[in-house]
C-alpha positions in Angstrom: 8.5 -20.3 4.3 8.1 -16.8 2.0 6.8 -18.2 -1.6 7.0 -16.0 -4.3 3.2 -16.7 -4.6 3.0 -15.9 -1.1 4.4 -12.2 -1.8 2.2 -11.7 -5.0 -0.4 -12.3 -2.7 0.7 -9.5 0.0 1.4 -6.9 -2.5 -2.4 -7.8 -4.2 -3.9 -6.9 -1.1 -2.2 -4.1 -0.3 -2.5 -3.0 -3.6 -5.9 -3.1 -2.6 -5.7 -1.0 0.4 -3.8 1.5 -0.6 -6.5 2.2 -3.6 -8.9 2.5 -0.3 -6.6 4.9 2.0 -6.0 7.3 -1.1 -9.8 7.6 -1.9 -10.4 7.8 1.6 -7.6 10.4 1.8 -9.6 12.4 -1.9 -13.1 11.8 0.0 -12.1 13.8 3.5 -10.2 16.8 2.1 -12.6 19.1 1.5 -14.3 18.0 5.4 -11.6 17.3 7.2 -7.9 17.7 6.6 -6.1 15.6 9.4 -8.2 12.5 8.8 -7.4 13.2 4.9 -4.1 13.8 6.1 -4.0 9.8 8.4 -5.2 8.5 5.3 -2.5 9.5 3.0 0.0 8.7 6.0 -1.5 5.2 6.3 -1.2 5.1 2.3 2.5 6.4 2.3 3.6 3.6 4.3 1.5 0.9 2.8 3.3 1.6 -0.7 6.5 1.9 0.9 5.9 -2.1 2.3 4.3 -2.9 -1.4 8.4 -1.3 -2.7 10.3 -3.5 -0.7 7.5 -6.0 -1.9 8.5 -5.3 -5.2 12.3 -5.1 -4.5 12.3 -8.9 -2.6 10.3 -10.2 -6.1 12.8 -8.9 -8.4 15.4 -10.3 -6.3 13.4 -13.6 -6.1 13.1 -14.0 -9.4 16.6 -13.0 -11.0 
């Protein structure tokens, strides 16, 4: 069963690695723009999942 604690937990961690894609994205530009360019790919769709995150706790806790 999907607790809210549950999801506060998901979104921490990815929370987490989206922090690690986007340096990771900062950190290659200047060497190499198509792994900068995965990274911020990877990031994009790791804050899309932390929105509907965000959309299922304010549902959860209306």
């Amino acid at each position: 069963m999907i607790t809210i604690d549950n999801l506060i937990k998901e979104k921490q961690l990815l929370v987490a690695q989206y922090s690690v894609l986007i340096e990771d994205a900062y950190n290659y530009m200047e060497n190499d723009n198509e792994l900068s360019d995965i990274f911020e790919y990877e990031a994009t769709q790791v804050m899309h999942r932390i929105t509907q995150l965000d959309t299922k706790l304010s549902l959860s806790l209306v």
